[in-house]
KOLKE-385985 format. One line per 8 residues: number of its first residue (from 0); their letters; for each residue x, y, z of C-alpha. Coordinates in steps of 0.2 Angstrom, whole numbers, plus 5000, padded with zeros to 4 digits. Each point is the difference from the previous one (the first is absolute). Example, Ala and Ser with C-alpha at 12.3 -4.5 7.8 and 13.67 -1.06 7.14 Angstrom:
! residues 2
0 = AS = 5062,4978,5039 | 5006,5017,4997
END
This chain:
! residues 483
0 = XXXXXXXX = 5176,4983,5027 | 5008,5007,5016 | 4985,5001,5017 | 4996,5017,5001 | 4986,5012,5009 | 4992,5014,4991 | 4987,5005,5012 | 4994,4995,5019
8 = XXXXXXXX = 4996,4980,5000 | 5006,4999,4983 | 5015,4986,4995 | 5005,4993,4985 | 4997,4980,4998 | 5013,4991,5009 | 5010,4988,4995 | 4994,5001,4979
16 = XXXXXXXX = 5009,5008,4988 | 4985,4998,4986 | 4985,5003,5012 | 4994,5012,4984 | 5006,4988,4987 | 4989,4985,5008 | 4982,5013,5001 | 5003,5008,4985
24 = XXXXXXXX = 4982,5001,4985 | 5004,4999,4981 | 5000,5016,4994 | 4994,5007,4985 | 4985,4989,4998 | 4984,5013,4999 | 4996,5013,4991 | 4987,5014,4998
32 = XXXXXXXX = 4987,4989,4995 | 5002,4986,5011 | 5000,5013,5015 | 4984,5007,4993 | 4994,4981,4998 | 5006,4998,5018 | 4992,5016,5006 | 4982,4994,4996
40 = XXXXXXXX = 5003,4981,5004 | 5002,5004,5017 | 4985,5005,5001 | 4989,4996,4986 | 4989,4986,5012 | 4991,5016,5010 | 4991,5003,4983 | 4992,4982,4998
48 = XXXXXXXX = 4994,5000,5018 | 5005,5009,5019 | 4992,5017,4995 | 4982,4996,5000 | 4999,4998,5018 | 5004,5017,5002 | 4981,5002,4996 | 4994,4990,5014
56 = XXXXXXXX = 5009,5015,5009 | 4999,5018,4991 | 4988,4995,4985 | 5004,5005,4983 | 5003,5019,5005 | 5009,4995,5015 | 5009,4988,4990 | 5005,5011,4986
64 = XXXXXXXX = 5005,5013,5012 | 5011,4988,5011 | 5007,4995,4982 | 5005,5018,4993 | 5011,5005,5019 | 5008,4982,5000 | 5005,5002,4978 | 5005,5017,5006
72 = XXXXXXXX = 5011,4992,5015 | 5007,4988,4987 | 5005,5012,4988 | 5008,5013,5011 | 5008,4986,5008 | 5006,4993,4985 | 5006,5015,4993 | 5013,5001,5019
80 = XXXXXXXX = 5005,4984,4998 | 5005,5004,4981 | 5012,5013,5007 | 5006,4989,5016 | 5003,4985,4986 | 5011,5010,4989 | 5009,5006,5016 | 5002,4981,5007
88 = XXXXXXXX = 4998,4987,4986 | 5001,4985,5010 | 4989,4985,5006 | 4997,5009,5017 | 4987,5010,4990 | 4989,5008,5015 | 5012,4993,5014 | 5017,5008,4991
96 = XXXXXXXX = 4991,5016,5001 | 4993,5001,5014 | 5019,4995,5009 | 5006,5014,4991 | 4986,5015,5008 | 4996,4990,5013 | 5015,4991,5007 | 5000,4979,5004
104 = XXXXXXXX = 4984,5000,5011 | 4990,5010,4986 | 5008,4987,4987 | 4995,4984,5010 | 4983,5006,5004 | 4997,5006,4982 | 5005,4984,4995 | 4994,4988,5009
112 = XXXXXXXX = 4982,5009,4997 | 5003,4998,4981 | 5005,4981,5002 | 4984,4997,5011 | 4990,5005,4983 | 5011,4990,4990 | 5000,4985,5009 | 4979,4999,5004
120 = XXXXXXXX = 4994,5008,4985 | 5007,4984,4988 | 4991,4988,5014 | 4985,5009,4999 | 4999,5000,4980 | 5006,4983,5000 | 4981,4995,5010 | 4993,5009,4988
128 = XXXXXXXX = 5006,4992,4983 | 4996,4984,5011 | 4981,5007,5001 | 5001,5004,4982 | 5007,4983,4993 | 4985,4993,5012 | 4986,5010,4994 | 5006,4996,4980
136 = XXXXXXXX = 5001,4982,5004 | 5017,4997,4993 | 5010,4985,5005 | 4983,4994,5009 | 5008,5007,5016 | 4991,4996,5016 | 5013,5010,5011 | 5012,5015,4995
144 = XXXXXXXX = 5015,4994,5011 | 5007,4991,4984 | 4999,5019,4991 | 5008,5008,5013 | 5013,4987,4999 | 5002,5004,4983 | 5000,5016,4999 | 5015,5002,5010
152 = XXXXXXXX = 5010,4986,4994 | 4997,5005,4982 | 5002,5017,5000 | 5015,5001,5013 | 5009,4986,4987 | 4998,5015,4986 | 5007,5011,5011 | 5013,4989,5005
160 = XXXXXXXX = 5004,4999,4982 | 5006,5019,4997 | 4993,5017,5002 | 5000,5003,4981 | 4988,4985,4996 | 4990,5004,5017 | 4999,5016,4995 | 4991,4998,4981
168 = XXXXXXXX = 4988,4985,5007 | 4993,5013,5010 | 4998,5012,4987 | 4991,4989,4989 | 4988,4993,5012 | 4998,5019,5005 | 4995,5003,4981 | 4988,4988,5001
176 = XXXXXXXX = 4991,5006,5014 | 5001,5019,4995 | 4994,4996,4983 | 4983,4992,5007 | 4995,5013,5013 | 5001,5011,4985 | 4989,4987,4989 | 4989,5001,5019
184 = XXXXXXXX = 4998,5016,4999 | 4995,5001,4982 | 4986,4986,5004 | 4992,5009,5018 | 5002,5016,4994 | 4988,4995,4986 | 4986,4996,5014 | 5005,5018,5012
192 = XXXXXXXX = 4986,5005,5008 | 5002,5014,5013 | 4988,4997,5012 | 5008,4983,5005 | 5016,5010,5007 | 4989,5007,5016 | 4987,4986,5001 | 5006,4994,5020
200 = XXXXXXXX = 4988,5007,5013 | 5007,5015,5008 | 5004,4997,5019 | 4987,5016,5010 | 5011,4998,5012 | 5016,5003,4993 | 5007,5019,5000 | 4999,5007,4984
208 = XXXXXXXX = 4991,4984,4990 | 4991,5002,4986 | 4999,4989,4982 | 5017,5003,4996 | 5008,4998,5018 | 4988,4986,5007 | 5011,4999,5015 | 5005,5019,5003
216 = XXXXXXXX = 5014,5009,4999 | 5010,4988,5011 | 4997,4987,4987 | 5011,5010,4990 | 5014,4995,5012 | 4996,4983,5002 | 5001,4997,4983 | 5019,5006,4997
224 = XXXXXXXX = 5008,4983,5003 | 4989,4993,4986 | 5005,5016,4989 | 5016,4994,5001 | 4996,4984,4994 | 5004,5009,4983 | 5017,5003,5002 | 5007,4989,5012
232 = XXXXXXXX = 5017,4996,4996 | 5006,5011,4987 | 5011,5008,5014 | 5008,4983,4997 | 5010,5006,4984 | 5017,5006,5007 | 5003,4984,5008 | 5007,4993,4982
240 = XXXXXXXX = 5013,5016,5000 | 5015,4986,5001 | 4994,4991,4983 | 4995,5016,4991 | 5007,5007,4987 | 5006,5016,5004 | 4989,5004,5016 | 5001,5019,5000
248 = XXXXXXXX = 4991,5002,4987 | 4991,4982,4996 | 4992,5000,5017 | 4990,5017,5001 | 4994,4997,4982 | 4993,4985,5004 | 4992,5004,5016 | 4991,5015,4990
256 = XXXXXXXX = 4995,4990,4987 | 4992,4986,5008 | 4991,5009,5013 | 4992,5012,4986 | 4994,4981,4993 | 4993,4997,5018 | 4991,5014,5003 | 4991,4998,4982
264 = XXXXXXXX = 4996,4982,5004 | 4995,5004,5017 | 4987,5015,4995 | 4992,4987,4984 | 4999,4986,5012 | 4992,5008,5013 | 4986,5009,4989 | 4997,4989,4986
272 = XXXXXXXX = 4997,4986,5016 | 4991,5011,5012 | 4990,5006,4985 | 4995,4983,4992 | 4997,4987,5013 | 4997,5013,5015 | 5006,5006,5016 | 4987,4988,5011
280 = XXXXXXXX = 5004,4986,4991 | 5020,5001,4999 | 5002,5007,5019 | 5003,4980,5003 | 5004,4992,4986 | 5015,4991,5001 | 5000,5000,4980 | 4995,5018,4995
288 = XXXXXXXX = 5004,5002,4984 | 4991,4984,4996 | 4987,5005,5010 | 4998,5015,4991 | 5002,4991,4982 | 4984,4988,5006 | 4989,5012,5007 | 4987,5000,4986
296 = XXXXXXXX = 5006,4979,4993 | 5007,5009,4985 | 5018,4999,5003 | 5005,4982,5003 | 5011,4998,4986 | 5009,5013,5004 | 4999,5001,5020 | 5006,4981,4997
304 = XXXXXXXX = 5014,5007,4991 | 5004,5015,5013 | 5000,4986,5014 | 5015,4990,4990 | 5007,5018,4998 | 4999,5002,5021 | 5010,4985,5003 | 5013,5009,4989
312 = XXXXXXXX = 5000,5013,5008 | 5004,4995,5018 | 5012,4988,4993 | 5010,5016,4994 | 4997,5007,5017 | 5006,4986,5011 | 5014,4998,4988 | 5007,5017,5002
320 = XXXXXXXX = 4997,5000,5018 | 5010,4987,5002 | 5015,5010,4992 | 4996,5015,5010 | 5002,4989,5015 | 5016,4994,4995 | 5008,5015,4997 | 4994,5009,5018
328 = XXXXXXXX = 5006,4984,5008 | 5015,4997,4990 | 5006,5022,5006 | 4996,4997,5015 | 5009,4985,5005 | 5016,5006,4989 | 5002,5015,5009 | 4997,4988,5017
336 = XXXXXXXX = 4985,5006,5006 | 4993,4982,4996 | 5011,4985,5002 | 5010,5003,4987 | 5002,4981,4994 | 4981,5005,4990 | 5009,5011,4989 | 5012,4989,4990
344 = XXXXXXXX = 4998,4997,4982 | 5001,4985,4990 | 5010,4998,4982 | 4987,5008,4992 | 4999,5014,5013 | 4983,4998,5007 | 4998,5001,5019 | 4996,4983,5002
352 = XXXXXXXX = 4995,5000,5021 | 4992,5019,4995 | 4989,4991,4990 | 4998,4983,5008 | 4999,5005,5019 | 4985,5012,4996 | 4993,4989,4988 | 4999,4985,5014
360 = XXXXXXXX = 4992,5013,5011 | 4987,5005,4990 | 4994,4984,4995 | 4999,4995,5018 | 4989,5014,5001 | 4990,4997,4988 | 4997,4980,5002 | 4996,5004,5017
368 = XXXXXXXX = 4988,5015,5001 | 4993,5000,4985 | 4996,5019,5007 | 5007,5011,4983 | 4990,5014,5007 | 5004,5002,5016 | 5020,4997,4992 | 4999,5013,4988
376 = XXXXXXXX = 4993,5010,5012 | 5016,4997,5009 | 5009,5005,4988 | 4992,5019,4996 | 5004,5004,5016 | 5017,4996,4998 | 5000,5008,4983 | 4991,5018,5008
384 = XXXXXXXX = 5014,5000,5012 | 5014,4998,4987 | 4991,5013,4991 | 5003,5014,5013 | 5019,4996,5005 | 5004,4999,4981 | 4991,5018,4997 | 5009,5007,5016
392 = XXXXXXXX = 5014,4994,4994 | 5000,5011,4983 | 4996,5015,5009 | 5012,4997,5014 | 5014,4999,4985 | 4993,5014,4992 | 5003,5009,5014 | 5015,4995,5008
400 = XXXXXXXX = 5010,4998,4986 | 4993,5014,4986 | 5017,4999,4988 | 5000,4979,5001 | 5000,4997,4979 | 4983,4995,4993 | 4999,4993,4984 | 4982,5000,5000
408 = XXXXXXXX = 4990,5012,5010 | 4983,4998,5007 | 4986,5013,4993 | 4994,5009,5014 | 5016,4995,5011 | 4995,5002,5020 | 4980,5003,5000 | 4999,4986,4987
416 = XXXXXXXX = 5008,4987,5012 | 4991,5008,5013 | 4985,4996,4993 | 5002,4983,4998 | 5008,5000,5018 | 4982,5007,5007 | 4988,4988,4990 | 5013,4983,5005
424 = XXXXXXXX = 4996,5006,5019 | 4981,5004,4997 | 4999,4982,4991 | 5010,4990,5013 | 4988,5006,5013 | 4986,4996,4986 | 5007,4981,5003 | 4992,4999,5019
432 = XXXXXXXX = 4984,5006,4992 | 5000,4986,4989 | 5009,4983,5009 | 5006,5003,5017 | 5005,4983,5003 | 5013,5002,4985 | 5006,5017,5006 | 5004,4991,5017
440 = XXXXXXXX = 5010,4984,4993 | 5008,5011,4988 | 5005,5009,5014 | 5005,4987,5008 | 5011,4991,4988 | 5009,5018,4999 | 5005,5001,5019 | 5008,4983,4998
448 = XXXXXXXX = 5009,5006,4986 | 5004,5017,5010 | 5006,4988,5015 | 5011,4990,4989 | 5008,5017,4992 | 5004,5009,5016 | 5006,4986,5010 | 5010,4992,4985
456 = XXXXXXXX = 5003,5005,4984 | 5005,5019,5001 | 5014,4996,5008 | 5004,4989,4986 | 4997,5011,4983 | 5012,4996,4985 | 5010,5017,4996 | 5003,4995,4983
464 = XXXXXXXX = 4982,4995,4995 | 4994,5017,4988 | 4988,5006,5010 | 5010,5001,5015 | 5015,5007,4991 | 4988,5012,4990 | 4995,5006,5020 | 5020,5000,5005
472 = XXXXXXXX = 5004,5012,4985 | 4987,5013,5006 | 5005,5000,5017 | 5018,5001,4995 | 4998,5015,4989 | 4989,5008,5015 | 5015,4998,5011 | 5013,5010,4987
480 = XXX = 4984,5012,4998 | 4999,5004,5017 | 5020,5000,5001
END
């Protein structure tokens, strides 16, 4: 494969004629339903526990507010990233298209912003299945290093494995934890009681308080990053383009589909808790819907059954994540914005350092905080600023390049991405609101990244990576254009 440059600081891989050959994913490997199944994994934990806090912030009207902007966010933004992944089907996801609107610096940021969620979010759940396997008592576990441990050894090894058999352990454990948050809802919803939604104290001093906003109007605000606590992830899906079949039109009916199943999930987990243990009692919990099942003593059996259900569902969630993860790192160091030795691929064409380097990372993280909070806090940030380049990055395309083919169009086109573009800024300045220290190391983590790209690795891109070629075509056919 002869060197050549495609666009400034661009080169191919020097000196390796099967650079692609050596970084390349098994094709094929998930369909619609695995992607759907993917879809909701991702994010399926944020149901079991994260949201209520938002309470402690907004109170239940604040709350459900915060979490009808932020499902509106995720749809509008789902529904661009639908037409960017048709247009780019490869494991770049958000990072291929923002290089494409937004040129090398908007790709790198972009992506580093997304792998910054993907790397802290599984550390943080990985705390908390520890705390869960603790509070049930198995294994008579005095200290949840050994989980940690585990959890990454374990599910890394499936992943290792292959894709396919990745992909389908995580849609069942996804079931499982689907299935009983509808039996939960079923059970609370039989003990609603509507004046337990606006039983905390309203704030006099707050602006705008009253029993439905305790904390005032800017409650409302500080509540978003837990609103998003719903969906966080599913903006995940377009990074398994390279194993799906026939992306085009795979991807954006998978993204649809599981984020219709979140927003019904969100909207009967929220009420049917809120409702039947009460907003005062589950501002804190760190176990809401148990908390709500054992308000009254009635609901051991099946609260007992819900917490089993729980651990299921942040075990789908840490597992996914440690795909997504992969995948961002895996694009990134294939194209050389990452040392590109993270993105080979082993016989069975899994990105083996993409998945161990992260995976190593995390559980140092874990093992040595014991601060999932304060992580996953880290890691919205991140998520809120990938949010806003990947929406700008539609409506730059749809504005620059009008007549690029689109084999899936987004509803609404511009003022639909523009919405989600508006909320992603109004919730990353949420984040300060909520954790500043987190904002701040986040922050921090990306100027070293940014450091490391400007001084380094732009100069060093791989032309014949997809995303970059993708880019070169463009700017090739704007040259003849404007000839």
């Amino acid at each position: 494969m002869a060197e050549r440059t495609v666009s400034s600081g661009s080169s191919g891989p020097s000196g390796s004629s099967g650079y692609l050959e050596k970084r390349s994913l098994r094709r094929g490997s998930a369909g619609p339903l695995l992607l759907t199944g993917l879809g909701v994994a991702y994010v399926v934990s944020g149901d079991y526990s994260g949201w209520n806090f938002g309470l402690a912030h907004g109170g239940f009207g604040g709350l459900a507010v915060a979490a009808a902007l932020m499902g509106l966010m995720y749809t509008c933004m789902v529904f661009a990233l639908a037409e960017l992944a048709a247009i780019l089907p490869t494991a770049g996801g958000g990072y291929g298209f923002a290089r494409r609107a937004l040129g090398p610096w908007g790709g790198f940021l972009t992506g580093t912003a997304i792998l910054i969620e993907y790397v802290l979010a599984p550390a943080a759940i990985s705390i908390f299945i520890g705390d869960y396997v603790e509070s049930l008592h198995l294994f008579d576990l005095t200290s949840s290093w050994p989980v940690y441990l585990s959890c990454f050894v374990v599910f890394i090894g499936i992943h290792l494995w292959g894709v396919g058999e990745a992909l389908r352990f995580s849609f069942l454990v996804t079931g499982v934890a689907v299935a009983a948050l509808l039996v939960f809802a079923v059970g609370a919803f039989t003990d609603f009681d509507t004046t337990r939604l606006n039983d905390i104290p309203a704030d006099p001093h707050a602006f705008g308080s009253s029993s439905w906003l305790p904390f005032g109007l800017l409650g409302i605000w500080a509540a978003f990053p837990f609103g998003m606590w719903f969906f966080l992830g599913v903006e995940g899906v377009p990074l398994a383009a390279e194993e799906t079949r026939d992306p085009a039109r795979t991807l954006p009916r998978a993204m649809a589909t599981s984020m219709g199943i979140l927003l019904l999930l969100a909207l009967l987990t929220f009420l049917a808790a809120t409702g039947a243990g009460g907003a005062n009692a589950l501002q804190e919990a760190g176990n809401p819907l148990v908390t709500a099942l054992d308000a009254d003593g009635k609901g051991r059996v099946l609260a007992r059954i819900v917490n089993y259900a729980g651990l299921a569902g942040l075990i789908a969630s840490f597992f996914s994540l440690i795909y997504a993860g992969s995948r961002q790192l895996f694009a990134l160091s294939r194209a050389g914005y990452l040392p590109r030795v993270l993105s080979l691929t082993s016989r069975r064409k899994a990105p083996w350092l993409g998945l161990l380097v992260p995976g190593t990372i995390g559980f140092t993280l874990a093992a040595a905080t014991g601060d999932g909070a304060r992580m996953l806090n880290v890691a919205v940030f991140g998520a809120t600023i990938s949010y806003a380049l990947m929406s700008l990055s539609h409506i730059v395309l749809r504005r620059r390049e009008p007549g690029l083919p689109r084999p899936y169009r987004t509803p609404g086109g511009v003022a639909t991405s523009t919405t989600a573009f508006v909320l992603a800024c109004a919730a990353l300045v949420a984040t300060f609101l909520v954790d500043v220290t987190a904002a701040l190391i986040a922050l921090a983590v990306y100027a070293v990244a940014a450091g490391y790209f400007a001084l380094y690795s732009r100069h060093r891109l791989v032309a014949n990576a997809p995303e970059e070629e993708f880019a070169a075509l463009a700017a090739a056919e704007a040259e003849l254009t404007r000839e």
